[in-house]
C-alpha positions as CSV (number, residue, x, y, z in Angstrom):
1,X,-17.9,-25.2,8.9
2,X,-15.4,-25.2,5.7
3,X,-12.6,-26.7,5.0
4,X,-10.1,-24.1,4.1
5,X,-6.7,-24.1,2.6
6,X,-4.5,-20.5,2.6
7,X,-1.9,-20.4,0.2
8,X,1.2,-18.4,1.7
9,X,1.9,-17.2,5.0
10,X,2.4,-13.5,4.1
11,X,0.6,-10.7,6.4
12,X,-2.7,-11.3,4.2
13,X,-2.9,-15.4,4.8
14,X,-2.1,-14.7,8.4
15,X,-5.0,-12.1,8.8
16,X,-7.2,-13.6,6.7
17,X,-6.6,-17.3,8.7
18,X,-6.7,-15.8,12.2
19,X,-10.4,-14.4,11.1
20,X,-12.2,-17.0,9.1
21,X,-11.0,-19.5,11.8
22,X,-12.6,-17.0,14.9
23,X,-15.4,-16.9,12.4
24,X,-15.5,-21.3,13.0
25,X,-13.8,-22.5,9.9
26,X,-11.2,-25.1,10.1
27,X,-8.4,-23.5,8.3
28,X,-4.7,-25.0,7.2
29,X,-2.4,-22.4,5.6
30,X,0.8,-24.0,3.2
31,X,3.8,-21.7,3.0
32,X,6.5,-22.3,0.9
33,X,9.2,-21.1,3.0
34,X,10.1,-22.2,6.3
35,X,9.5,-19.0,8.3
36,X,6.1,-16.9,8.2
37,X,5.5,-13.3,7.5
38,X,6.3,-13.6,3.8
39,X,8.3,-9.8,2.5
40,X,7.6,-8.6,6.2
41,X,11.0,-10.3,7.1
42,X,14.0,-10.5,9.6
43,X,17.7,-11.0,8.8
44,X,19.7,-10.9,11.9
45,X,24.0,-10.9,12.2
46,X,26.3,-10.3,15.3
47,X,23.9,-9.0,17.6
48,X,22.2,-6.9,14.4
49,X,18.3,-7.3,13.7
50,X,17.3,-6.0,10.7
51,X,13.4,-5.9,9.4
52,X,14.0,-6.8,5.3
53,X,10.8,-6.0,4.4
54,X,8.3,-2.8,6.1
55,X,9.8,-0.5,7.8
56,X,7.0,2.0,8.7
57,X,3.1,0.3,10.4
58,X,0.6,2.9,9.6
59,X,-2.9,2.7,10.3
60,X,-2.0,0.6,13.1
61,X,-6.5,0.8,13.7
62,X,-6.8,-2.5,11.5
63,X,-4.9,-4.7,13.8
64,X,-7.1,-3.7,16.4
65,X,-9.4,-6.3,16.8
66,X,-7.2,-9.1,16.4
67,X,-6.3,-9.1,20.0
68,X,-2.2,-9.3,19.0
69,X,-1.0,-7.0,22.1
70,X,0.9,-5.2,19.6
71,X,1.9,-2.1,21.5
72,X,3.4,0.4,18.9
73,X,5.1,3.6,19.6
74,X,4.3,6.7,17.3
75,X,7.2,8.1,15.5
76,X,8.3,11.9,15.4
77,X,9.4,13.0,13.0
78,X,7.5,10.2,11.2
79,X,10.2,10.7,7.9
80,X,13.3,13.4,7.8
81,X,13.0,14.8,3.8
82,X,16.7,16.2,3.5
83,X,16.2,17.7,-0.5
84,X,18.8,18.4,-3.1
85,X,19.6,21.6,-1.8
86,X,20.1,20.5,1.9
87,X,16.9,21.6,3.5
88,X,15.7,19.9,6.0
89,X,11.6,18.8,6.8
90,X,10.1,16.8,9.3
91,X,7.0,15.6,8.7
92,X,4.3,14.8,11.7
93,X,1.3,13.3,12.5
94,X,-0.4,16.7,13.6
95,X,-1.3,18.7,11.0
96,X,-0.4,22.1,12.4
97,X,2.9,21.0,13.5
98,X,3.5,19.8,9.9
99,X,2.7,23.0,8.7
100,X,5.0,25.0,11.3
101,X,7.6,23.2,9.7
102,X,7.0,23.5,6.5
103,X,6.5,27.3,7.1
104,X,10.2,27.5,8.8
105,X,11.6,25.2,6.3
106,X,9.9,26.3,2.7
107,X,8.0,29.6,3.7
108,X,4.5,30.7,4.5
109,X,3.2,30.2,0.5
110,X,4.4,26.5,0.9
111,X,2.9,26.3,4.2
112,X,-0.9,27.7,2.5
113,X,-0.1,25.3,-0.2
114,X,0.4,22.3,1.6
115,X,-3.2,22.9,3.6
116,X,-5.0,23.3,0.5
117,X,-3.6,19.8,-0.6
118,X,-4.4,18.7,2.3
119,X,-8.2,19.5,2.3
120,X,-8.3,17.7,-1.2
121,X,-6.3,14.6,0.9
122,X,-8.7,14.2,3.4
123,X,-11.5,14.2,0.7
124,X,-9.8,11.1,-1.5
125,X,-9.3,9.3,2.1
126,X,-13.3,9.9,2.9
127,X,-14.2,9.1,-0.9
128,X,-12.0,6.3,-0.8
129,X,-12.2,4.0,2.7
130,X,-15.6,3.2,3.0
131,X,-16.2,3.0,-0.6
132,X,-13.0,1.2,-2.2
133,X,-10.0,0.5,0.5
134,X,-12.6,-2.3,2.7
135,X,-15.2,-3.3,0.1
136,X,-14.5,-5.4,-2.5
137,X,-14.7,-3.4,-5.9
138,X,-17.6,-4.7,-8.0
139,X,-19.5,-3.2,-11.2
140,X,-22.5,-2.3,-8.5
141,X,-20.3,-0.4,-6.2
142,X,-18.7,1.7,-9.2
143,X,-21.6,2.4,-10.0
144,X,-22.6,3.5,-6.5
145,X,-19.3,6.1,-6.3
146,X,-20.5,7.6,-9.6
147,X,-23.8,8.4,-8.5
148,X,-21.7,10.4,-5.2
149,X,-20.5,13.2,-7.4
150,X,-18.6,15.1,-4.7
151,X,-16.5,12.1,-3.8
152,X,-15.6,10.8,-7.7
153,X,-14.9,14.2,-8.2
154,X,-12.9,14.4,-5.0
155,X,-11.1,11.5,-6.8
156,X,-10.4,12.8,-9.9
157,X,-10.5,9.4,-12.1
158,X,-7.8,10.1,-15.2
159,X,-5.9,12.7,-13.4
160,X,-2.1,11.6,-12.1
161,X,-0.3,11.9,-8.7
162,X,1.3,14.6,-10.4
163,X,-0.7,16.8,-11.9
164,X,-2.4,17.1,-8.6
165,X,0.8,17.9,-6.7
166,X,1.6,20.4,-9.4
167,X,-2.3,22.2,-9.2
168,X,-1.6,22.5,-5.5
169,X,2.1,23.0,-4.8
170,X,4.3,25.5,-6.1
171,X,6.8,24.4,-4.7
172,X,9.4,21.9,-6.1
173,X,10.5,19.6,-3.3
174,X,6.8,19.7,-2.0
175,X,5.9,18.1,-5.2
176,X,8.8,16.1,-4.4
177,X,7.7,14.9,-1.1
178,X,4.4,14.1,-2.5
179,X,5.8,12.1,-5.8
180,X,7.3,9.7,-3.3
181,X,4.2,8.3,-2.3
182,X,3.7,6.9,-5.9
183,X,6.4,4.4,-4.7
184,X,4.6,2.9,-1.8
185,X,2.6,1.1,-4.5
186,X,5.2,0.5,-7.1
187,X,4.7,2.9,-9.5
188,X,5.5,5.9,-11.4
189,X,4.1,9.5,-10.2
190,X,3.8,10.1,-13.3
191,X,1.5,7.9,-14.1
192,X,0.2,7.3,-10.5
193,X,-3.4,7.7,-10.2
194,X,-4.3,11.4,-8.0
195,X,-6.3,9.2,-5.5
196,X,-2.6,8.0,-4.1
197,X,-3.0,11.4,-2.5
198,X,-4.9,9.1,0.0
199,X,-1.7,7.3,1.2
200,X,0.3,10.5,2.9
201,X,-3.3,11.5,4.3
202,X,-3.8,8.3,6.3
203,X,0.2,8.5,7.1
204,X,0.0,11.7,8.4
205,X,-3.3,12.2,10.0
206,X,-2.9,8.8,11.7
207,X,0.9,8.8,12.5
208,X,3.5,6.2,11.5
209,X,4.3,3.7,14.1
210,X,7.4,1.3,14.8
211,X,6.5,-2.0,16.6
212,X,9.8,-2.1,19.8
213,X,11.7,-5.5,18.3
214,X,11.2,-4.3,14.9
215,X,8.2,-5.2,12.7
216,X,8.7,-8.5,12.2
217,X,7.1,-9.2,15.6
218,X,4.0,-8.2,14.1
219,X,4.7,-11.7,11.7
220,X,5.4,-13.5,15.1
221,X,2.3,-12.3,16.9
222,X,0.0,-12.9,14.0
223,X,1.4,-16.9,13.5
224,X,1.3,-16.8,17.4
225,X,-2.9,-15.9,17.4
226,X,-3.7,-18.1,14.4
227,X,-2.6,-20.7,16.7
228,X,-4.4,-20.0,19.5
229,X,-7.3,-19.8,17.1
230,X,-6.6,-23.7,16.1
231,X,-5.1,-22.4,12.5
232,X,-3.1,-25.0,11.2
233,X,0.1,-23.4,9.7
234,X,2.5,-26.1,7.3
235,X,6.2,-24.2,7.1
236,X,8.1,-25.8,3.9
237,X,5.2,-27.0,2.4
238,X,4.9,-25.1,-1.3
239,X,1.6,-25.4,-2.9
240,X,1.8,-26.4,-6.9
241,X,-1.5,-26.0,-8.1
242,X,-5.2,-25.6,-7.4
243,X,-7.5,-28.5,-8.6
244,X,-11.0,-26.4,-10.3
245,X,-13.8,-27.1,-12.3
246,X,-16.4,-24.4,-11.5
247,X,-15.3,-24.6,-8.3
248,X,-12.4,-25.3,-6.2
249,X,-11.6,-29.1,-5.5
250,X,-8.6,-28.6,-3.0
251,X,-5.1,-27.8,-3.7
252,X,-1.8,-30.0,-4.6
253,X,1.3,-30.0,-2.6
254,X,4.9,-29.9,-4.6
255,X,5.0,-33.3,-2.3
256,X,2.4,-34.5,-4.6
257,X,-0.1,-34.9,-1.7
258,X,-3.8,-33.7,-2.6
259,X,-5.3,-31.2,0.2
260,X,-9.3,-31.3,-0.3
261,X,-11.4,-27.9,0.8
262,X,-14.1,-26.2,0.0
263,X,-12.6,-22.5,0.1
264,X,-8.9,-21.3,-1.2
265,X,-7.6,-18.5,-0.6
266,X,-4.3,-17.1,-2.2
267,X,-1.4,-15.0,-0.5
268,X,0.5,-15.5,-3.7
269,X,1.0,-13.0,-6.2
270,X,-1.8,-12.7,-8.3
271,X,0.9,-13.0,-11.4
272,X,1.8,-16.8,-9.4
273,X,-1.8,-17.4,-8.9
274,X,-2.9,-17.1,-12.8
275,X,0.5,-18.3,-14.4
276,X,1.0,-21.2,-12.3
277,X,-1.3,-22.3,-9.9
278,X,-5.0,-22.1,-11.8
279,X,-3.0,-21.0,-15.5
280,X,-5.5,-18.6,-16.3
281,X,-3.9,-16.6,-19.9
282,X,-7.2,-14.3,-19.9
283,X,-6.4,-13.1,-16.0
284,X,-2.7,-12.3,-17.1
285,X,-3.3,-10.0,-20.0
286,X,-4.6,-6.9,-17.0
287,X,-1.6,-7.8,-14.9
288,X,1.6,-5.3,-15.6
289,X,5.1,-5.9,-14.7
290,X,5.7,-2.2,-14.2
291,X,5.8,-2.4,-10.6
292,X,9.0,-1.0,-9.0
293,X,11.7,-3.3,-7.2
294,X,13.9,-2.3,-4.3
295,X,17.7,-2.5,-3.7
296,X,18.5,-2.8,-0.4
297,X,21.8,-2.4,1.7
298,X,22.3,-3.9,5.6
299,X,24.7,-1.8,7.1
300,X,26.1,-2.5,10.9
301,X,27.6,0.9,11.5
302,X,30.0,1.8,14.6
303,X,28.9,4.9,16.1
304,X,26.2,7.1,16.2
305,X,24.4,8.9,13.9
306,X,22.4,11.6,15.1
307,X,21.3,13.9,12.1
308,X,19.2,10.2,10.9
309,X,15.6,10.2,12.1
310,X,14.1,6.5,12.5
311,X,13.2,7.4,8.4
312,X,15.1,10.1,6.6
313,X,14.8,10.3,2.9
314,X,17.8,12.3,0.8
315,X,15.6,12.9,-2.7
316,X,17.9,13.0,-6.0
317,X,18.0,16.4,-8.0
318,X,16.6,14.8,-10.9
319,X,13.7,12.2,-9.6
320,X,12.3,11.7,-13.0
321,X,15.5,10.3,-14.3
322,X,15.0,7.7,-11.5
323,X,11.5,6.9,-13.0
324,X,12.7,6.8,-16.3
325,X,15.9,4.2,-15.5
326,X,13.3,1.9,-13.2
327,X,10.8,1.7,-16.1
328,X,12.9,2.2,-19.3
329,X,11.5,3.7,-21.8
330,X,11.1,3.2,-26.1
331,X,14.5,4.5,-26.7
332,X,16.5,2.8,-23.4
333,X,16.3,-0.4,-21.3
334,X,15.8,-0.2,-17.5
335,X,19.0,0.1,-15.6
336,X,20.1,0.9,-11.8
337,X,19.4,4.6,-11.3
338,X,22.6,6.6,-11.2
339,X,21.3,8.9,-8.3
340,X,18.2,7.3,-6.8
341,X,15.9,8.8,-3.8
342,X,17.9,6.8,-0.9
343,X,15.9,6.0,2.1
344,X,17.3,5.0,5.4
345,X,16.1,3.7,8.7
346,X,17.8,3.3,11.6
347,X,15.6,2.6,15.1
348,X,17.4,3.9,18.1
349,X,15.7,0.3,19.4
350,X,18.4,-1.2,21.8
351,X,17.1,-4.4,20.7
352,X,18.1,-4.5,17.0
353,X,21.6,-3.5,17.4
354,X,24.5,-4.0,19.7
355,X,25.5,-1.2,22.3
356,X,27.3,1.9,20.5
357,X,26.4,0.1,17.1
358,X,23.3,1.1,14.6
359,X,21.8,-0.7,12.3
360,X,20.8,0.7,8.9
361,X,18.7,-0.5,6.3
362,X,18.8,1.7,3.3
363,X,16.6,1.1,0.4
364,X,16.4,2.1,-3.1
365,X,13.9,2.0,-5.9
366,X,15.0,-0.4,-8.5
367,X,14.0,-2.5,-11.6
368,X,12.1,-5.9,-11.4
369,X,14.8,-8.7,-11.6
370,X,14.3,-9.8,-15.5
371,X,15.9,-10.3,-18.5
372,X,13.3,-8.3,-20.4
373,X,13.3,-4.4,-22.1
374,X,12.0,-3.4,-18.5
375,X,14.1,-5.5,-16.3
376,X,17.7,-5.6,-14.8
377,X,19.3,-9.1,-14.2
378,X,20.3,-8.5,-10.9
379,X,22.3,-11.9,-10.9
380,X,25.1,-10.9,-13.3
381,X,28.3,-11.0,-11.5
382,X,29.9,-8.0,-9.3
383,X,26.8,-6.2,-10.0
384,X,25.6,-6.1,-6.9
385,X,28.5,-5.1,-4.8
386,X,29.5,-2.4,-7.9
387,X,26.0,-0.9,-6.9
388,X,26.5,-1.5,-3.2
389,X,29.7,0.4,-3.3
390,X,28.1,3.3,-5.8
391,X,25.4,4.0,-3.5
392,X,27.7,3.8,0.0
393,X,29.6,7.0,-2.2
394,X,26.8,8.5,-3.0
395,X,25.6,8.3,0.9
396,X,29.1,10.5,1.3
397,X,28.5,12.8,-1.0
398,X,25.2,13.5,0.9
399,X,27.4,14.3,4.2
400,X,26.9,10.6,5.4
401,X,29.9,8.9,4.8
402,X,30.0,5.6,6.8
403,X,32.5,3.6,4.9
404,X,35.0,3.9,7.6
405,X,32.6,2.7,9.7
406,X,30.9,-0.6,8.7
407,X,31.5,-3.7,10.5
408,X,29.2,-5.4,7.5
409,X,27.4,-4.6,4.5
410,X,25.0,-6.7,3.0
411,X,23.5,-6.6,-0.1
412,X,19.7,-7.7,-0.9
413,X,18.6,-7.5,-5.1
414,X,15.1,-7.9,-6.3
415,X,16.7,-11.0,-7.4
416,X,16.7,-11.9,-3.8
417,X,12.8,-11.1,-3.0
418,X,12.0,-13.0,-5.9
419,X,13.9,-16.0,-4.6
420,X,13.0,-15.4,-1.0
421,X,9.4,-14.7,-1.5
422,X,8.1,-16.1,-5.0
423,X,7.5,-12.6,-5.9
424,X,7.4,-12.1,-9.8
425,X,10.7,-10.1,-10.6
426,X,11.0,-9.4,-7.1
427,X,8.2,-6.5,-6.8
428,X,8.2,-4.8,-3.6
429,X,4.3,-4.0,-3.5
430,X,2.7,-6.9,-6.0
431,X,3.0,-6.9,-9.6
432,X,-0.2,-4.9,-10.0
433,X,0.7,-1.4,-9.3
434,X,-1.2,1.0,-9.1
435,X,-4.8,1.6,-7.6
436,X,-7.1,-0.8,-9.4
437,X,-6.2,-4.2,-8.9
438,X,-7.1,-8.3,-9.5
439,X,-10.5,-8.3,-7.8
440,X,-10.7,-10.7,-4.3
441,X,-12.8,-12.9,-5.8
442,X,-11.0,-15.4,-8.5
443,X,-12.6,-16.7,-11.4
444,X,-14.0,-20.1,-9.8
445,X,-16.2,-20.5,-6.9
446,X,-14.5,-20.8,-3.7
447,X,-11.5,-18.8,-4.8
448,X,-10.2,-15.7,-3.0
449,X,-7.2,-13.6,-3.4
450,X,-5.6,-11.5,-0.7
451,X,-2.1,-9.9,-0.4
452,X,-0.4,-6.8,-1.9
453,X,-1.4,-7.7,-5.4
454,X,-4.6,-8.1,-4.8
455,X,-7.7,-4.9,-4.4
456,X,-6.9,-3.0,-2.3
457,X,-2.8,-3.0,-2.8
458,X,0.0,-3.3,-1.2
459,X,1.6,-2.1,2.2
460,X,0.6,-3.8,5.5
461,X,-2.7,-1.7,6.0
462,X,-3.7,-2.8,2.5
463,X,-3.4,-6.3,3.0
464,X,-4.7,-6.7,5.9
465,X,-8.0,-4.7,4.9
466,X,-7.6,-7.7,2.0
467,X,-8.0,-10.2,4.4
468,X,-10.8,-8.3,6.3
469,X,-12.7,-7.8,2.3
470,X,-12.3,-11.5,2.3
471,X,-13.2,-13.3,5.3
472,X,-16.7,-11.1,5.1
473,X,-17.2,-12.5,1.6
474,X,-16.9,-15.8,2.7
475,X,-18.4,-15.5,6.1
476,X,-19.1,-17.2,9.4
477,X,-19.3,-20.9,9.5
């Protein structure tokens, strides 16, 4: 039996503490914050229950043998695209459905196009699951995937998310649809690797899911069976640094208090981890800050809104400008995006909003919080509410104008994630975007890193298989 001390009570710590303590470790997690759940968070106002952080619980397979009771209720349309030019597609978890749609929406050649993508999809997800997403990525199993020439091939290593959209889809706001799911790990399409093409695969073939409550009950459930597994868990309690030679010692408390174990794991962002907590300058130098924040409104609207899906999307006519303003460029700083993609979700749940009452929360991609080339200082006064109030017109000009009909709107920067969360310039997905990522195991023995900045990446499926990657590493008591 170990003694083990998880930093950060985040979806990864709580996974990764519920299963090395079934596995017969005595395990104590320290979280900074005095709640648990980390970004996957609740804000709640006058009878309004908004989820801050994931919105969307795909792959809902992972959880399954955690015994949470979890419940969760598959979504149809899983997201409403409206595009530029006011079309309208629903996307679904069947495959032929999806198609139908896309047929009556787009026509027959988009239709053809999108099952051709498709087949090359479900290749990237076969390629990448067993060999990448739930093993830990070592020099030996590289090697092993180059030696499988139909799946690295599958992959296409050195091609981008959007080349492959554009080799496959003709059409524009297909290769729209696609781009977007650059995003879900922070970065660029542009740049985006083509195995990405993995994420609307398992989104789609599996369904997307909304936990009734909200998805913050999935933070409550998992604190609730670390518990019952004997898991320590020490709310307000930050961790200031991890005592190593060749191995970790233990960890010290901000209180000053030394914590002695023989295994760490960290939920904090691998940027935290190697800055702060084991400085580690070598470690930092792989680690990009060109991971995307978000800019979030909290709306309580009066009313009813029935043209909004549980998700809808409205996409920009010009999504590369939004890429540009997020990640600046040579010749011009980051900056808010003028007309970002503006994504909204609104659960007809009765139990996040008061009768005859919805509750929106709309998010936009946005620049880390910074003062850098590549960052916006989302603390300099009226900036906030002069965004909050741009994008609430722009929300009009796409034929949803609820100004008339807010009872609150709150505003939440990157600024805010950062502060809320510890996470480095407030990045939604870890500050490692993209698909290869600080390894699991640190650079000591008896150090392990889980969480969205950490292989395999962010998003709740990807942390959790984190925590799965490390509790085998270190193994039963």
């Amino acid at each position: 039996m170990s003694e083990i001390v998880v930093i950060g009570a985040g979806v990864g710590g709580l996974v990764v503490a519920a299963r090395l303590a079934a596995a017969g470790h005595r395990v104590v997690v320290h979280e900074r914050s005095g709640t648990v759940g980390g970004k996957l968070a609740v804000y709640e106002r006058d009878g309004f229950r908004f989820d801050t952080g994931p919105s969307l619980l795909t792959l809902p397979q992972v959880f399954a043998d955690l015994d949470l009771d979890l419940r969760p209720e598959p979504l149809d349309p899983v997201v409403r695209h409206v595009f530029p030019d006011g079309t309208v597609l629903d996307s679904s978890s069947s495959h032929e459905i999806f198609l139908d749609r896309i047929r009556a929406a787009l026509g027959a050649g988009a239709a053809a196009d999108w099952d051709r993508f498709w087949r090359r999809a479900e290749r990237i997800w076969r390629a990448s699951y067993e060999s990448v997403l739930r093993r830990p990525v070592t020099a030996a199993s590289l090697a092993r995937l180059s030696w499988r020439l139909g799946d690295l091939a599958a992959i296409a290593p050195g091609r981008s998310l959007r080349a492959l959209g554009r080799r496959y889809l003709r059409d524009p706001r297909l290769r729209m649809l696609l781009d977007r799911y650059a995003t879900y790990t922070g970065t660029d399409p542009r740049r985006a690797p083509a195995a990405l093409a993995a994420i609307p695969y398992a989104e789609l073939n599996y369904g997307g899911w909304y936990l009734p409550g909200g998805l913050g009950t999935l933070a409550a459930a998992l604190h609730d069976r670390c518990r019952s597994l004997g898991v320590r868990v020490e709310l307000g309690s930050p961790v200031a640094a991890i005592e190593a030679d060749t191995a970790v010692r233990g960890v010290r408390l901000a209180s000053g208090a030394f914590v002695p174990a023989d295994v760490v794991v960290s939920n904090a962002d691998a940027v935290t981890l190697y800055r702060e907590l084991l400085p580690s300058p070598g470690r930092l130098a792989g680690l990009a800050d060109r991971s995307l924040g978000g800019f979030v409104l909290l709306l309580g609207v009066r009313g009813e809104t029935p043209e909004l899906a549980h998700h809808t999307v409205f996409f920009p006519r010009d999504y590369d400008a939004e890429f540009d303003a997020i990640f600046g460029s040579d010749a011009r700083r980051a900056r808010p995006v003028d007309d970002p993609a503006i994504f909204v979700t609104r659960a007809a749940d009765p139990a996040v909003r008061p009768d005859r009452h919805e509750a929106w929360f709309v998010l936009v991609n946005a620049p880390r919080h910074g003062t850098g080339w590549s960052a916006v200082d989302w603390r300099r006064p009226g900036l906030a509410e002069a965004y909050r109030d741009h994008l609430l017109d722009l929300l009009a000009g796409r034929g949803l104008d609820v100004r008339g009909r807010l009872a609150f709107a709150e505003t939440r920067t990157p600024a805010d994630l950062a502060e809320a969360t510890a996470a480095p310039g407030g990045a939604i997905y870890g500050t490692a975007g993209g698909l290869l990522r600080p390894a699991n195991r640190g650079p000591v023995d008896g150090l392990y890193l889980v969480g969205g900045s950490a292989h395999p990446g962010g998003g709740l499926p990807m942390v959790t298989l984190s925590a799965g990657i490390v509790a085998d590493q270190i193994g039963p008591s």
